[in-house]
Backbone as a chain_set.jsonl record, in Angstrom:
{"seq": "XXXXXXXXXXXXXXXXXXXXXXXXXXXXXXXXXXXXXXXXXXXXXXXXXXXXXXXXXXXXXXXXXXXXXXXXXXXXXXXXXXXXXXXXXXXXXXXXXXXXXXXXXXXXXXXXXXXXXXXXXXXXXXXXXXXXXXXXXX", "coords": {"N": [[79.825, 42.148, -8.323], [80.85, 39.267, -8.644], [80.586, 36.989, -10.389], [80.226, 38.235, -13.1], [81.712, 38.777, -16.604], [84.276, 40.124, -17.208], [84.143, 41.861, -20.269], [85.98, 44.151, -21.024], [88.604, 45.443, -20.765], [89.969, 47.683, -17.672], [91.447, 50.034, -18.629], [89.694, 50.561, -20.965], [87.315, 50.616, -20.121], [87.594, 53.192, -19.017], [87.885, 54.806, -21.124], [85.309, 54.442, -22.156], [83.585, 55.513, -20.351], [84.824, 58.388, -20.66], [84.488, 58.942, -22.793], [81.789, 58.115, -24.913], [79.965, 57.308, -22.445], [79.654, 59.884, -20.369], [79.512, 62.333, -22.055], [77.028, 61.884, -23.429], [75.125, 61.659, -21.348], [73.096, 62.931, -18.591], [74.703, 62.734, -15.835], [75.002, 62.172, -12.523], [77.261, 62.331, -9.752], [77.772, 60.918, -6.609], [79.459, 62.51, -3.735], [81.761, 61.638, -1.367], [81.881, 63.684, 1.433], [83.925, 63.796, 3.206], [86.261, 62.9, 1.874], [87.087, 63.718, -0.931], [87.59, 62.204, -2.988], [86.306, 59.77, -3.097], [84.089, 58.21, -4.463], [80.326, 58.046, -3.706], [78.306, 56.901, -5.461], [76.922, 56.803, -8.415], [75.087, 57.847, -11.085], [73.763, 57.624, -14.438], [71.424, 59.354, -17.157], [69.736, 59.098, -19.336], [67.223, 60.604, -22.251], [64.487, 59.226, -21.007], [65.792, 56.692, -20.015], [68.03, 55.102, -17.304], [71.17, 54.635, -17.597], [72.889, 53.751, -16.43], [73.375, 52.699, -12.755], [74.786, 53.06, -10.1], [75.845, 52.269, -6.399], [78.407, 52.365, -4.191], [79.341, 49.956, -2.457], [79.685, 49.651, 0.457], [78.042, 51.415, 1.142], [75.3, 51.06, 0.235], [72.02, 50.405, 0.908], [71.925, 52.324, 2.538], [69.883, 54.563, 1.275], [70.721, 56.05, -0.438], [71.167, 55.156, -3.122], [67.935, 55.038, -3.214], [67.623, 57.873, -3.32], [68.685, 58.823, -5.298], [67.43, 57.298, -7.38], [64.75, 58.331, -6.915], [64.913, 60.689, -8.209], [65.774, 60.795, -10.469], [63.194, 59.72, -11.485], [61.176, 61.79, -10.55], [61.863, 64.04, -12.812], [61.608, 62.356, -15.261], [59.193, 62.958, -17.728], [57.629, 60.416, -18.858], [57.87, 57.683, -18.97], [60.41, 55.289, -17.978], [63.019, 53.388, -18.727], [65.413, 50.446, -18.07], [68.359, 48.409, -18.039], [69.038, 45.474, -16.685], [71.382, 42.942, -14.779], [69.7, 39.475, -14.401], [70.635, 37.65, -12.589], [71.709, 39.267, -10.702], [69.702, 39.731, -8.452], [69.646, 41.79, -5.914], [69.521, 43.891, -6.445], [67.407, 44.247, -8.815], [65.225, 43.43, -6.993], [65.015, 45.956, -5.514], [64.724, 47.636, -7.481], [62.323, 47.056, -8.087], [60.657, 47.526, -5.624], [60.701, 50.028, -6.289], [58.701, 50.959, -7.917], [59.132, 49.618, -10.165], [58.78, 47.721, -13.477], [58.896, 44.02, -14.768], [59.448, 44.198, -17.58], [60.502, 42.67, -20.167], [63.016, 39.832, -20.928], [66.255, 38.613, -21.458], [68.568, 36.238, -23.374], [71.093, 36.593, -22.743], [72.5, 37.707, -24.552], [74.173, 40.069, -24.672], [77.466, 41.98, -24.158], [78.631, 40.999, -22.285], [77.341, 38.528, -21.993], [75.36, 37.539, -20.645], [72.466, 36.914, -19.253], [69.69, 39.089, -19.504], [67.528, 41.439, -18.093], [64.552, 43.8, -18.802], [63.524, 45.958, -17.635], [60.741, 48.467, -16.339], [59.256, 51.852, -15.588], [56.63, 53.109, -15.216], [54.106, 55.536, -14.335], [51.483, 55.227, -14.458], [51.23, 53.155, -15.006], [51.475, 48.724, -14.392], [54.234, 46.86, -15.477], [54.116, 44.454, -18.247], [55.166, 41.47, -19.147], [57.002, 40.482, -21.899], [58.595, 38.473, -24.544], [61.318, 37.128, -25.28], [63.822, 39.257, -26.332], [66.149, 40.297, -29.014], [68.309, 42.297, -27.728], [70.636, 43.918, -26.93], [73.33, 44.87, -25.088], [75.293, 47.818, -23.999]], "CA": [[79.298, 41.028, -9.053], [82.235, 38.77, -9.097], [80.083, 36.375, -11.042], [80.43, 38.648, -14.388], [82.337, 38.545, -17.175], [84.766, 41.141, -17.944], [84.68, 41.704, -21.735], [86.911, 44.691, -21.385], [90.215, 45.936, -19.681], [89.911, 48.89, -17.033], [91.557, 51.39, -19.642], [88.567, 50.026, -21.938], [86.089, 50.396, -19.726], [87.589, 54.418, -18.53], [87.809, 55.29, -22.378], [83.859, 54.461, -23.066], [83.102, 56.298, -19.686], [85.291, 59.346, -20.894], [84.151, 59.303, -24.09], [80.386, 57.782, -24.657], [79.156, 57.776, -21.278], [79.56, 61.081, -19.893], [79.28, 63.416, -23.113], [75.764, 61.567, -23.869], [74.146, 61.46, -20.215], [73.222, 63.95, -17.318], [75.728, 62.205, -15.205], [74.843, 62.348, -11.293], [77.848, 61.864, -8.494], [77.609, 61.188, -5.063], [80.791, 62.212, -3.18], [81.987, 61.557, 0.598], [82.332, 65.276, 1.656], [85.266, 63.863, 3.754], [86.883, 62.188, 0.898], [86.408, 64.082, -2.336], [88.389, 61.214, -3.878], [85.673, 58.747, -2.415], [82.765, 58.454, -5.176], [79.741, 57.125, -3.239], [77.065, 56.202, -6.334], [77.099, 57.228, -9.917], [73.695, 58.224, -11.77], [73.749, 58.283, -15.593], [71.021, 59.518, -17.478], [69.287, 59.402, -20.986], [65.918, 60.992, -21.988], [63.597, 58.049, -20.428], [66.695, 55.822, -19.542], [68.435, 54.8, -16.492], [71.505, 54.229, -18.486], [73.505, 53.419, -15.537], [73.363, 53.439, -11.394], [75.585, 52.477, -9.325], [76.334, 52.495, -5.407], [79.587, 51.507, -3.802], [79.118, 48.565, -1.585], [79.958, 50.3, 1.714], [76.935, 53.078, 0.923], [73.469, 50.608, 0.231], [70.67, 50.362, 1.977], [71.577, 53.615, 2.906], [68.838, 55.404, 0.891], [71.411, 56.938, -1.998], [70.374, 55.043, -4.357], [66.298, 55.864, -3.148], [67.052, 59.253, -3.64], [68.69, 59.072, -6.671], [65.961, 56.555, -8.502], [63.348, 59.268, -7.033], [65.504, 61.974, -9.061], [65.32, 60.468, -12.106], [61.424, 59.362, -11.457], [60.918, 63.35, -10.907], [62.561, 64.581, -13.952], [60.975, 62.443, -16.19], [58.312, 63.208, -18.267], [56.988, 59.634, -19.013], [58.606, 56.63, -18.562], [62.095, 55.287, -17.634], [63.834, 52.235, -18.52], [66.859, 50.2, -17.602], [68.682, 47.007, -18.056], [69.939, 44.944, -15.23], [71.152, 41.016, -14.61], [68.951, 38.649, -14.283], [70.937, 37.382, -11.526], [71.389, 40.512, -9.957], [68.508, 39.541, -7.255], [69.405, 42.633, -5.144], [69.138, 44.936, -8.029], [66.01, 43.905, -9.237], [64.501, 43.507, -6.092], [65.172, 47.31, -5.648], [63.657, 48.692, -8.565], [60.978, 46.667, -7.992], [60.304, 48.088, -4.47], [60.492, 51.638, -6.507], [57.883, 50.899, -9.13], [59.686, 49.229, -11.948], [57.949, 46.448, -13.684], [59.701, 43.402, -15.643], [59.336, 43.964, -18.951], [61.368, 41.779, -21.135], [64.101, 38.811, -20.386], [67.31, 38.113, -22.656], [69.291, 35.095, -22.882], [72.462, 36.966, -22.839], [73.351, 38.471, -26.297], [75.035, 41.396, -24.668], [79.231, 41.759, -24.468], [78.994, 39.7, -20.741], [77.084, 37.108, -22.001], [74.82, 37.464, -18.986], [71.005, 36.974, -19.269], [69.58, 40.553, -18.512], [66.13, 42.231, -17.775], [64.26, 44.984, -19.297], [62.221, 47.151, -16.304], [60.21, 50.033, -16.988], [58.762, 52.189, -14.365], [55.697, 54.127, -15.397], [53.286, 55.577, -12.672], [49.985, 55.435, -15.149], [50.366, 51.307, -15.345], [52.237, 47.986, -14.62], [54.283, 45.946, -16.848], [53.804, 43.168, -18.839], [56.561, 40.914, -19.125], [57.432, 40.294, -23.111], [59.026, 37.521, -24.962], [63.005, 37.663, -25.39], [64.394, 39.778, -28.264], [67.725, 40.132, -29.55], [69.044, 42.997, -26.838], [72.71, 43.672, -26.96], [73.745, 45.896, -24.112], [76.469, 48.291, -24.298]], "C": [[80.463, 40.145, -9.503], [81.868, 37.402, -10.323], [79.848, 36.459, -12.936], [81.286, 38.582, -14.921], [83.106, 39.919, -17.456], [85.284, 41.511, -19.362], [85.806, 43.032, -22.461], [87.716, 45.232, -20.32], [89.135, 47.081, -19.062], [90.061, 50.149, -17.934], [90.564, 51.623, -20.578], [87.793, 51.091, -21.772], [86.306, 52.398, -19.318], [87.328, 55.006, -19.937], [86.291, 55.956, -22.689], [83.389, 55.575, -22.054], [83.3, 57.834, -20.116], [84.126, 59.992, -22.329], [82.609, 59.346, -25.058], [79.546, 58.357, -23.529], [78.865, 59.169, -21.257], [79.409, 62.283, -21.031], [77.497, 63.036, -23.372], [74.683, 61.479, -22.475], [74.306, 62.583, -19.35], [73.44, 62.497, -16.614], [75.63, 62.672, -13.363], [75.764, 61.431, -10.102], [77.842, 61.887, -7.512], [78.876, 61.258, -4.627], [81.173, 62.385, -1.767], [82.197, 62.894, 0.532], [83.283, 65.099, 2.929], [86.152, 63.43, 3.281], [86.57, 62.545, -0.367], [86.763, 62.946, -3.337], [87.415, 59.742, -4.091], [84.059, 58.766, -3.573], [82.145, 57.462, -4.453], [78.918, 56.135, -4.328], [77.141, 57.257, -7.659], [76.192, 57.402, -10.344], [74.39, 58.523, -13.283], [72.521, 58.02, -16.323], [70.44, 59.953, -19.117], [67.717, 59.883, -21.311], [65.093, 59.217, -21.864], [64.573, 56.451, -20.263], [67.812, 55.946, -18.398], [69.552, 53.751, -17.137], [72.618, 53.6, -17.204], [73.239, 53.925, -13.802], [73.824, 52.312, -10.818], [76.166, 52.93, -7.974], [77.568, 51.96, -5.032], [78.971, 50.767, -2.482], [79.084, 49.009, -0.147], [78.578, 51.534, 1.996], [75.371, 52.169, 1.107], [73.385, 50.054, 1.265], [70.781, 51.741, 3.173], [70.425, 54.757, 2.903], [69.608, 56.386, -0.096], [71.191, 56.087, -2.595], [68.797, 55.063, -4.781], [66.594, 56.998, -3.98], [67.603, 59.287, -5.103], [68.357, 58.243, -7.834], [64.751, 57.864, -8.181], [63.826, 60.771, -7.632], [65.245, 61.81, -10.003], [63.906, 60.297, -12.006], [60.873, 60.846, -11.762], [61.206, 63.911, -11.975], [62.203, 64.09, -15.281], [59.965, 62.752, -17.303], [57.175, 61.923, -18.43], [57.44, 58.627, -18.206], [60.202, 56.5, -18.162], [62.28, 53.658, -17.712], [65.38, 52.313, -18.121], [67.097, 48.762, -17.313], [69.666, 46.86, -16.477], [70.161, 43.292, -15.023], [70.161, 40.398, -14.499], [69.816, 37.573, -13.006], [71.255, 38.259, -10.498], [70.035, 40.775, -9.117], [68.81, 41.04, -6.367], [69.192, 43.628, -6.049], [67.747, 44.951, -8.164], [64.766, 43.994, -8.726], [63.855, 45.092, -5.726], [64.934, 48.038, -6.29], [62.58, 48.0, -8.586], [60.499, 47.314, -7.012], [60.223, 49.786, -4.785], [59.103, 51.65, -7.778], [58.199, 50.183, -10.297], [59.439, 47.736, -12.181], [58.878, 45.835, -14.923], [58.943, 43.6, -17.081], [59.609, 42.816, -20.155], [62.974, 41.036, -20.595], [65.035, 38.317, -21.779], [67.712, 36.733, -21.859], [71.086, 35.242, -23.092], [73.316, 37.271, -24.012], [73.779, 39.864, -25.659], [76.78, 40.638, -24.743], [79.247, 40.98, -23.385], [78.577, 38.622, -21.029], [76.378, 36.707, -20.711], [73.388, 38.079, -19.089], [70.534, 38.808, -18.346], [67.887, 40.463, -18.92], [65.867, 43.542, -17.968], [63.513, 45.603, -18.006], [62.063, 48.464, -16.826], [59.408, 50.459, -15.692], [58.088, 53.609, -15.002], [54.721, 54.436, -14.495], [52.111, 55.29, -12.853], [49.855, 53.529, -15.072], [51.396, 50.108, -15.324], [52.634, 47.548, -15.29], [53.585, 44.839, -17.104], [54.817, 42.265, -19.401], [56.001, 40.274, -20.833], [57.877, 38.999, -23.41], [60.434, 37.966, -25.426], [63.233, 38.326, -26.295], [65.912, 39.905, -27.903], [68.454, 41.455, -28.824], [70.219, 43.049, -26.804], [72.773, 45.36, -26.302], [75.003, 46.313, -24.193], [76.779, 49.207, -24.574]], "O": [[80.979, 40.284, -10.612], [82.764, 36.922, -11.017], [79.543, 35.59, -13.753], [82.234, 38.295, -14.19], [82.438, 40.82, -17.962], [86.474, 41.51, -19.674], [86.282, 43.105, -23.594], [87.382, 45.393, -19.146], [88.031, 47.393, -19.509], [89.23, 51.048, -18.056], [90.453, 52.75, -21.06], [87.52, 52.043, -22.502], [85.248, 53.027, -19.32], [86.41, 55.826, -19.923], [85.96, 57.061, -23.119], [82.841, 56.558, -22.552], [82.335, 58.595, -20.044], [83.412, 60.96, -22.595], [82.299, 60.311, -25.757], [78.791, 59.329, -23.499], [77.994, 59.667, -21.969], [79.102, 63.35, -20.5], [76.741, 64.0, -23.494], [73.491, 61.235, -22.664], [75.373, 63.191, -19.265], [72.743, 61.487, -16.71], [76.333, 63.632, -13.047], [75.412, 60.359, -9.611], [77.914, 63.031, -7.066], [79.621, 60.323, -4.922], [80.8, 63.368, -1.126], [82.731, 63.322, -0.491], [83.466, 66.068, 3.667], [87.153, 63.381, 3.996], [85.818, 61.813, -1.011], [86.191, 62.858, -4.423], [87.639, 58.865, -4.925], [83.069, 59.417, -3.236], [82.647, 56.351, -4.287], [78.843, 54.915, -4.185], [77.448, 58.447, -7.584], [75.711, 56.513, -9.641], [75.285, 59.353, -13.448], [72.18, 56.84, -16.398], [70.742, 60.93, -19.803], [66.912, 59.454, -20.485], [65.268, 58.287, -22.652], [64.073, 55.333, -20.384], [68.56, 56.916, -18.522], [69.333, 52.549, -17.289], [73.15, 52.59, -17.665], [72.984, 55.087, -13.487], [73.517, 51.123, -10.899], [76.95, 53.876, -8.045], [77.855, 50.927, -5.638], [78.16, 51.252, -1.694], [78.134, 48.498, 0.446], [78.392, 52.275, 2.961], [74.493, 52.501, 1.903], [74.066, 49.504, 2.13], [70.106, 52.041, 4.159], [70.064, 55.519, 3.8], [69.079, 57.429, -0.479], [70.124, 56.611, -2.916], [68.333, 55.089, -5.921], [66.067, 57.202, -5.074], [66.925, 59.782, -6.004], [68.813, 58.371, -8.97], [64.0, 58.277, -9.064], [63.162, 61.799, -7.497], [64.478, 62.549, -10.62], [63.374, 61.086, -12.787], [60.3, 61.166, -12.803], [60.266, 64.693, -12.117], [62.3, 64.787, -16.292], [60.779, 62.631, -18.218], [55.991, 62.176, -18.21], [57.429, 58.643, -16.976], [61.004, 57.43, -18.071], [61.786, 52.854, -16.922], [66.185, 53.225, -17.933], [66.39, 48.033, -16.618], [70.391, 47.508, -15.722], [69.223, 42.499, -15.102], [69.288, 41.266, -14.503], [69.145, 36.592, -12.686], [71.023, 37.902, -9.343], [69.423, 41.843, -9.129], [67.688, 41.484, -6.121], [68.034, 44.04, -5.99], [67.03, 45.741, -7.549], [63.7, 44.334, -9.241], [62.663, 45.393, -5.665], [64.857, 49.215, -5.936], [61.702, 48.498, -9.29], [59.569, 47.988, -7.456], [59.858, 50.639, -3.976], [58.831, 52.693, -8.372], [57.509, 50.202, -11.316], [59.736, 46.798, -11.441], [59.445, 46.511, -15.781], [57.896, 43.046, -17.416], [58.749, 42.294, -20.864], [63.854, 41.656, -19.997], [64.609, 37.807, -22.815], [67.512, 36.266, -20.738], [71.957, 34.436, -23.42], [74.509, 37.086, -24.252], [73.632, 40.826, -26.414], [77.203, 39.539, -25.104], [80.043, 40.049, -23.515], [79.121, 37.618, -20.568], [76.702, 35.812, -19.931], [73.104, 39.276, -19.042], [70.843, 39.373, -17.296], [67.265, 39.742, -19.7], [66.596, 44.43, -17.527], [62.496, 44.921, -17.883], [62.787, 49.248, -17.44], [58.974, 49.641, -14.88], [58.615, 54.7, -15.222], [54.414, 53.507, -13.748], [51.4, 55.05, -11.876], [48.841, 52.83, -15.079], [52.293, 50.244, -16.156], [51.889, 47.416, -16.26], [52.686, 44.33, -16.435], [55.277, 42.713, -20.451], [54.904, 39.743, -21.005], [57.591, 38.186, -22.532], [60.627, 39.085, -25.903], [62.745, 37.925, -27.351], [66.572, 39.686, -26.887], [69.434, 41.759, -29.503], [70.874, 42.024, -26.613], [72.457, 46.465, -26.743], [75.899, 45.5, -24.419], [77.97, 49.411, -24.809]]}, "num_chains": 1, "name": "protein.A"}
């Protein structure tokens, strides 16, 4: 997304992963099994949140990030949200094509400053798209 804003350094951004991220989520890696060094797609998980997922560029439309949206789908109990751009058209598109219905639209009160989208993906009933609220991603 060369179009985003980076509101923090690399060392920042490894800190929160070290430290936030991964202590608070079941944390799902995909790794080349000819390149252990080679992470294909990242999964992080919160009870009924899709707190992060991410493929490397060289990997989609593979079907790793199918299988690991229909991991989390299995494992839930109810629902599952998860924020994502609002310019992020291939994103979006892609959890739409898995079930996940727009919920709610910001006008960019997170740290990027980059209009985002609420999606929820329940199997009992579509969304209903909301009116903006004050969202701050992070």
């Amino acid at each position: 997304m060369p179009w985003l804003a980076r509101p923090h350094t690399l060392a920042e951004d490894e800190v929160w992963v070290a430290e936030v991220l991964l202590p608070g989520s079941d944390v799902i890696v995909a790794i080349d099994p000819l390149n252990e060094d080679n992470v294909l797609a990242v999964m992080a998980l919160t009870p009924g949140w899709i707190e992060q997922l991410y493929v490397a560029t060289a990997q989609q439309r593979r079907g790793l990030g199918s299988r690991l949206l229909r991991h989390a789908q299995s494992t839930t109990v109810a629902s599952l949200h998860l924020w994502t751009f609002q310019r992020n058209l291939a994103a979006r598109a892609f959890y739409e094509r898995h079930g996940f219905a727009e919920m709610r639209r910001t006008t960019g009160e997170n740290e990027e400053r980059e209009p985002d989208v609420l999606y929820e993906w329940n199997p009992g009933r579509r969304g209903v798209l909301l009116a903006d609220n004050d969202h701050v991603s992070g």
